[in-house]
C-alpha positions as a Python dict, from the first residue, in 0.01 Angstrom:
ca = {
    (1, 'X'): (0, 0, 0),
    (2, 'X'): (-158, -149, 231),
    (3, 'X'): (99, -300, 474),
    (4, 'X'): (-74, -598, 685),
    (5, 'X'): (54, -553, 1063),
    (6, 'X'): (229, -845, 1260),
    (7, 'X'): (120, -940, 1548),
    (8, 'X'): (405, -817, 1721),
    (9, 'X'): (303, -449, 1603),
    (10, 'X'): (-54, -506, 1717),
    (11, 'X'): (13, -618, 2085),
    (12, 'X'): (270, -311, 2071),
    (13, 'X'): (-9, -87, 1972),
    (14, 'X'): (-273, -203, 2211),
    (15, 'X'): (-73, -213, 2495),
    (16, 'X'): (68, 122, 2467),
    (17, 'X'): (-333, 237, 2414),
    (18, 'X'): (-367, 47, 2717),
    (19, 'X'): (-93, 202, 2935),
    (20, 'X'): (-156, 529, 2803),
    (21, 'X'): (-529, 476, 2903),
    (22, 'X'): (-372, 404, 3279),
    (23, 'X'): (-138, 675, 3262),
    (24, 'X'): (-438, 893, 3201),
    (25, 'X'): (-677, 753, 3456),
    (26, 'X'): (-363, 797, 3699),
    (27, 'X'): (-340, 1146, 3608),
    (28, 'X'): (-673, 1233, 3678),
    (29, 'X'): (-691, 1055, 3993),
    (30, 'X'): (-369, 1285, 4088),
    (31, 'X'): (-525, 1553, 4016),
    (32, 'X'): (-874, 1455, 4158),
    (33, 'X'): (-648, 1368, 4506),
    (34, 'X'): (-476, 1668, 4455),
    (35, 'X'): (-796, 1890, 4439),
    (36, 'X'): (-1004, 1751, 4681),
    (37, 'X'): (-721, 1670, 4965),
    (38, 'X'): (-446, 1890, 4927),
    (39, 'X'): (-568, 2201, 4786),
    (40, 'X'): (-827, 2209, 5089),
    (41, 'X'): (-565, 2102, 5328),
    (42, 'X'): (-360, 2387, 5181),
    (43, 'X'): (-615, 2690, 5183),
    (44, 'X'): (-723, 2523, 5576),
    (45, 'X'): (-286, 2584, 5666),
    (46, 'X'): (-290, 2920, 5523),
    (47, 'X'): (-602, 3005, 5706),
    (48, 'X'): (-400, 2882, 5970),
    (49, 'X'): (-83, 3075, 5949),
    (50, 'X'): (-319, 3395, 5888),
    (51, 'X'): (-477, 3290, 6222),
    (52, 'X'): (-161, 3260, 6372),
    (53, 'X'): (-42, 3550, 6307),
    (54, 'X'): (-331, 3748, 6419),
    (55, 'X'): (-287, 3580, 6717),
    (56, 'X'): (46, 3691, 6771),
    (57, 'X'): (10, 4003, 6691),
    (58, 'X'): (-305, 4044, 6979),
    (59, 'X'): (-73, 3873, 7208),
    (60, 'X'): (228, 4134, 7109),
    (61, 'X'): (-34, 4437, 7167),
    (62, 'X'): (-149, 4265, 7451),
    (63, 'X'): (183, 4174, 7609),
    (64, 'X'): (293, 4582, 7508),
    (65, 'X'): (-20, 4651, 7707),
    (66, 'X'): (27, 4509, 7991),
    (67, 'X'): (361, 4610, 8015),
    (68, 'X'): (242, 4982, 8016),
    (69, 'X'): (9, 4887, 8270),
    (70, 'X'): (283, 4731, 8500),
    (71, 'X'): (516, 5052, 8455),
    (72, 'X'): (230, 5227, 8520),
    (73, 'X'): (117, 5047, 8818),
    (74, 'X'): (521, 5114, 8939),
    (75, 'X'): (484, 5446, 8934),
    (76, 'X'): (159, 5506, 9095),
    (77, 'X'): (287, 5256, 9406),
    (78, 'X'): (606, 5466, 9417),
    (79, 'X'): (374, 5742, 9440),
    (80, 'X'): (141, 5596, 9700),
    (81, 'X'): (430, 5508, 9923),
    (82, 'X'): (562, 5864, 9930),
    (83, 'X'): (245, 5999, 9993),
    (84, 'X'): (202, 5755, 10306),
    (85, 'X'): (555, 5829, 10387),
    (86, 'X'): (434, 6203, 10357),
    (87, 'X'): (141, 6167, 10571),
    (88, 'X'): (306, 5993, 10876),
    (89, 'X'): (596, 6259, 10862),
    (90, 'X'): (285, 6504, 10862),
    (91, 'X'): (141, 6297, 11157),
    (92, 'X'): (441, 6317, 11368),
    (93, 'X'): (482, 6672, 11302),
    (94, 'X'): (112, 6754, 11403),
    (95, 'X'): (173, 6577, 11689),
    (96, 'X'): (534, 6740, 11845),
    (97, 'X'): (389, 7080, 11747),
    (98, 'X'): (48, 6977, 11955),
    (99, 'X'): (244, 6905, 12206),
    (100, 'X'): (448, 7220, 12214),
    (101, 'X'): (117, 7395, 12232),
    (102, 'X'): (24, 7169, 12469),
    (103, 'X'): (308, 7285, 12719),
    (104, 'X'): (260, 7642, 12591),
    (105, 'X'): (-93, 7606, 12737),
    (106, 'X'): (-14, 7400, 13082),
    (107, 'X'): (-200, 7106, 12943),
    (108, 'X'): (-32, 6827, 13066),
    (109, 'X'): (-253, 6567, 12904),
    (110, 'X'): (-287, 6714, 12503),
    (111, 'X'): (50, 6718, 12537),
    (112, 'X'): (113, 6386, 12639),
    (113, 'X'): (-168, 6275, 12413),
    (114, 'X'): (-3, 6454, 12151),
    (115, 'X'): (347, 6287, 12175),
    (116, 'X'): (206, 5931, 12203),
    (117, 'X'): (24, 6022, 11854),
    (118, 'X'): (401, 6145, 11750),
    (119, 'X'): (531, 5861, 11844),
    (120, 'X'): (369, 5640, 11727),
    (121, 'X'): (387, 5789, 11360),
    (122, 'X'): (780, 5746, 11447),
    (123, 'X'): (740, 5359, 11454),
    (124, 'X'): (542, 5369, 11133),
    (125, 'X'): (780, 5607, 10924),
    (126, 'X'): (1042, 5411, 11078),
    (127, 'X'): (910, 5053, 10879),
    (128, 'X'): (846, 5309, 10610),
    (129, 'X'): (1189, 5471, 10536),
    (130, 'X'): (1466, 5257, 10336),
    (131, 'X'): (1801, 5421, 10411),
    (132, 'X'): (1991, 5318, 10723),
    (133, 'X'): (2092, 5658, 10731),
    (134, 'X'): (1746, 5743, 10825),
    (135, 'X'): (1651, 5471, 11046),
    (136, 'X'): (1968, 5631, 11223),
    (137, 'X'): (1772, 5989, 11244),
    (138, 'X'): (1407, 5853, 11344),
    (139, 'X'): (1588, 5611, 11596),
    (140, 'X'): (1716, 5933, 11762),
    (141, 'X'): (1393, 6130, 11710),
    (142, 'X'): (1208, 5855, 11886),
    (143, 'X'): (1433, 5875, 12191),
    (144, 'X'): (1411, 6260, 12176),
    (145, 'X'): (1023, 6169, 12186),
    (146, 'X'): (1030, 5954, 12438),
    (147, 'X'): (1237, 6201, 12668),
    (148, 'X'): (983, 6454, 12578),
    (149, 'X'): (745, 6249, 12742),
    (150, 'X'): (986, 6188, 13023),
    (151, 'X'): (996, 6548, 13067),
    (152, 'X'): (640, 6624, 13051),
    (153, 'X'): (575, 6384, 13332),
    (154, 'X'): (825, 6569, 13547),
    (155, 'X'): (820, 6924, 13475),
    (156, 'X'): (597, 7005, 13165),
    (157, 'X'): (815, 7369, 13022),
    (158, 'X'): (1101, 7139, 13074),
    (159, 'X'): (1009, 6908, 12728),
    (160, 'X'): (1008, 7278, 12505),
    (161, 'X'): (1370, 7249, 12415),
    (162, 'X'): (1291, 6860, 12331),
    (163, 'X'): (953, 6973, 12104),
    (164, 'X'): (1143, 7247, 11956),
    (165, 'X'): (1454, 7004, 11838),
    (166, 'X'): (1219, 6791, 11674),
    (167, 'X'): (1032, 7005, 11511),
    (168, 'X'): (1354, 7120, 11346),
    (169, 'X'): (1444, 6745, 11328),
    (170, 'X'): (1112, 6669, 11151),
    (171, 'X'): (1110, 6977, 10907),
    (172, 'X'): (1422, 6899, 10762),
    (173, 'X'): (1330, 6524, 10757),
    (174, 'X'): (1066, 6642, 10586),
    (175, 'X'): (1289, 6848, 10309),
    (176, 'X'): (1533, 6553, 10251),
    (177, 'X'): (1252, 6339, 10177),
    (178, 'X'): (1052, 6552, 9982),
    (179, 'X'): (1266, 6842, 9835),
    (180, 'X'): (1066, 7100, 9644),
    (181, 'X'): (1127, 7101, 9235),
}
Protein backbone atom coordinates (compact mmCIF):
# COMPACT_ATOMS: atom_id res chain seq x y z
CA UNK A 1 0.00 0.00 0.00
CA UNK A 2 1.80 2.44 -0.93
CA UNK A 3 -0.30 5.65 -0.68
CA UNK A 4 1.30 8.49 -3.05
CA UNK A 5 1.14 11.90 -0.93
CA UNK A 6 -0.57 15.16 -2.32
CA UNK A 7 1.02 17.96 -2.44
CA UNK A 8 -1.00 19.45 0.08
CA UNK A 9 0.38 16.71 2.65
CA UNK A 10 3.94 17.41 1.55
CA UNK A 11 4.03 21.27 2.06
CA UNK A 12 2.16 20.28 5.47
CA UNK A 13 4.98 18.02 6.32
CA UNK A 14 7.87 20.23 5.41
CA UNK A 15 6.68 23.13 6.91
CA UNK A 16 5.93 21.72 10.19
CA UNK A 17 9.81 20.13 9.89
CA UNK A 18 10.54 23.58 9.20
CA UNK A 19 8.81 25.32 12.13
CA UNK A 20 9.71 22.69 14.39
CA UNK A 21 13.39 23.22 13.24
CA UNK A 22 12.73 27.13 14.39
CA UNK A 23 11.00 26.23 17.39
CA UNK A 24 14.10 24.31 18.27
CA UNK A 25 16.75 26.80 17.27
CA UNK A 26 14.49 29.28 19.42
CA UNK A 27 14.72 27.06 22.27
CA UNK A 28 18.21 26.80 22.36
CA UNK A 29 18.85 30.34 21.87
CA UNK A 30 16.49 30.74 25.15
CA UNK A 31 18.30 28.74 26.84
CA UNK A 32 21.78 29.87 25.50
CA UNK A 33 20.37 33.71 26.62
CA UNK A 34 19.19 32.28 29.59
CA UNK A 35 22.61 30.71 30.61
CA UNK A 36 24.93 33.13 29.66
CA UNK A 37 22.82 36.45 30.75
CA UNK A 38 20.54 35.64 33.35
CA UNK A 39 21.94 32.89 35.26
CA UNK A 40 25.19 35.17 35.71
CA UNK A 41 23.11 38.17 36.35
CA UNK A 42 21.35 35.99 38.92
CA UNK A 43 24.35 34.36 40.92
CA UNK A 44 26.06 38.40 40.55
CA UNK A 45 22.27 39.65 42.64
CA UNK A 46 22.60 36.96 45.10
CA UNK A 47 26.19 37.76 45.64
CA UNK A 48 24.72 40.95 46.07
CA UNK A 49 22.03 40.47 48.60
CA UNK A 50 24.74 38.23 50.56
CA UNK A 51 26.88 41.40 50.39
CA UNK A 52 24.22 43.37 51.55
CA UNK A 53 23.50 41.78 54.23
CA UNK A 54 26.90 41.51 55.59
CA UNK A 55 26.93 44.94 55.29
CA UNK A 56 24.13 45.50 57.41
CA UNK A 57 24.87 43.43 59.79
CA UNK A 58 28.67 45.34 60.31
CA UNK A 59 26.73 48.47 60.27
CA UNK A 60 24.12 46.98 63.08
CA UNK A 61 27.34 45.83 65.25
CA UNK A 62 28.83 48.91 64.42
CA UNK A 63 25.92 51.23 65.11
CA UNK A 64 25.41 48.80 68.68
CA UNK A 65 29.02 49.80 69.14
CA UNK A 66 29.03 53.01 69.04
CA UNK A 67 26.12 53.34 70.96
CA UNK A 68 27.97 51.62 73.94
CA UNK A 69 30.64 53.93 73.35
CA UNK A 70 28.34 57.07 73.56
CA UNK A 71 26.64 55.71 76.91
CA UNK A 72 29.86 55.11 77.90
CA UNK A 73 31.34 58.35 77.06
CA UNK A 74 27.96 59.79 79.23
CA UNK A 75 28.94 58.32 82.06
CA UNK A 76 32.54 58.99 82.25
CA UNK A 77 31.65 63.02 81.51
CA UNK A 78 29.07 62.75 84.32
CA UNK A 79 31.85 61.45 86.20
CA UNK A 80 34.45 64.01 85.19
CA UNK A 81 32.11 66.84 86.02
CA UNK A 82 31.57 65.64 89.58
CA UNK A 83 35.00 65.14 90.13
CA UNK A 84 35.74 68.89 88.96
CA UNK A 85 32.74 69.87 90.90
CA UNK A 86 34.54 67.86 93.79
CA UNK A 87 37.80 69.47 93.41
CA UNK A 88 36.68 73.18 93.43
CA UNK A 89 34.41 72.41 96.56
CA UNK A 90 37.83 70.91 97.87
CA UNK A 91 39.55 74.18 96.69
CA UNK A 92 37.29 76.46 98.47
CA UNK A 93 37.42 74.47 101.50
CA UNK A 94 41.34 74.45 101.56
CA UNK A 95 41.16 77.84 101.19
CA UNK A 96 38.46 79.14 104.21
CA UNK A 97 40.24 76.62 106.48
CA UNK A 98 43.80 78.36 105.36
CA UNK A 99 42.45 81.23 106.17
CA UNK A 100 41.15 80.32 109.58
CA UNK A 101 44.67 79.23 110.27
CA UNK A 102 45.72 82.15 108.86
CA UNK A 103 43.90 84.35 111.59
CA UNK A 104 44.72 81.65 114.16
CA UNK A 105 48.36 82.55 113.38
CA UNK A 106 48.10 86.62 113.01
CA UNK A 107 48.93 86.30 109.38
CA UNK A 108 47.12 88.82 107.81
CA UNK A 109 48.29 88.09 104.30
CA UNK A 110 47.88 83.84 104.06
CA UNK A 111 44.77 84.66 105.16
CA UNK A 112 43.79 87.06 102.75
CA UNK A 113 45.66 85.04 100.16
CA UNK A 114 43.77 82.21 101.27
CA UNK A 115 40.20 83.67 100.85
CA UNK A 116 40.92 85.17 97.39
CA UNK A 117 41.92 81.37 96.43
CA UNK A 118 38.31 80.53 98.20
CA UNK A 119 36.78 82.76 96.38
CA UNK A 120 37.58 82.37 93.54
CA UNK A 121 36.75 78.49 93.60
CA UNK A 122 33.17 80.07 94.63
CA UNK A 123 32.82 81.67 91.09
CA UNK A 124 33.89 78.43 89.47
CA UNK A 125 31.57 75.96 91.50
CA UNK A 126 29.10 78.56 91.05
CA UNK A 127 29.14 78.05 86.77
CA UNK A 128 29.55 74.48 87.91
CA UNK A 129 26.43 73.69 90.04
CA UNK A 130 22.88 73.22 88.19
CA UNK A 131 20.21 73.75 90.86
CA UNK A 132 19.02 77.27 91.60
CA UNK A 133 18.75 76.10 94.93
CA UNK A 134 22.42 76.04 95.06
CA UNK A 135 23.36 79.00 93.17
CA UNK A 136 21.13 80.42 96.12
CA UNK A 137 23.73 78.81 98.84
CA UNK A 138 27.19 79.70 96.96
CA UNK A 139 25.65 83.24 96.23
CA UNK A 140 25.49 83.61 100.05
CA UNK A 141 28.79 81.81 100.71
CA UNK A 142 30.46 84.24 98.38
CA UNK A 143 29.16 87.24 100.29
CA UNK A 144 30.07 85.48 103.60
CA UNK A 145 33.59 85.33 101.73
CA UNK A 146 33.76 88.49 100.76
CA UNK A 147 32.87 89.85 104.36
CA UNK A 148 35.53 87.60 105.58
CA UNK A 149 37.81 89.55 103.68
CA UNK A 150 36.14 92.70 104.83
CA UNK A 151 36.85 91.62 108.21
CA UNK A 152 40.32 90.59 107.84
CA UNK A 153 41.19 94.00 106.53
CA UNK A 154 39.75 95.56 109.65
CA UNK A 155 40.30 93.44 112.54
CA UNK A 156 41.76 89.97 111.51
CA UNK A 157 40.04 87.52 114.85
CA UNK A 158 37.02 89.39 113.79
CA UNK A 159 36.56 87.10 110.23
CA UNK A 160 36.71 83.57 112.71
CA UNK A 161 33.00 83.46 113.14
CA UNK A 162 32.77 84.20 109.16
CA UNK A 163 35.61 81.16 108.40
CA UNK A 164 33.96 79.00 110.84
CA UNK A 165 30.24 79.43 109.11
CA UNK A 166 31.63 78.47 105.97
CA UNK A 167 33.40 75.83 106.75
CA UNK A 168 30.16 74.39 108.09
CA UNK A 169 28.53 75.92 104.94
CA UNK A 170 31.07 74.12 102.69
CA UNK A 171 31.06 70.66 104.55
CA UNK A 172 27.57 70.17 104.21
CA UNK A 173 27.71 71.54 100.59
CA UNK A 174 29.99 69.10 100.28
CA UNK A 175 27.57 66.12 101.75
CA UNK A 176 24.54 67.20 99.60
CA UNK A 177 26.60 66.98 96.63
CA UNK A 178 28.40 64.03 97.27
CA UNK A 179 26.57 61.85 99.92
CA UNK A 180 28.47 58.75 100.96
CA UNK A 181 26.84 55.18 99.67
Amino acid sequence: MNVKESFLQKSTRGALRWVLWVLVVFGLGALLIVFTLFVPARQKLDKANTDLEHANATVTGQTNQLTTLQTSNETLQKDLDAATLHMYLFKALSGVRGASLSVAADDYAGARLSLIQASEALDLLSSLLTGTDQKDVLTAMQQSVAQALTDVDTDLKAAQPELDQLTKNLVQLEANQFPNP
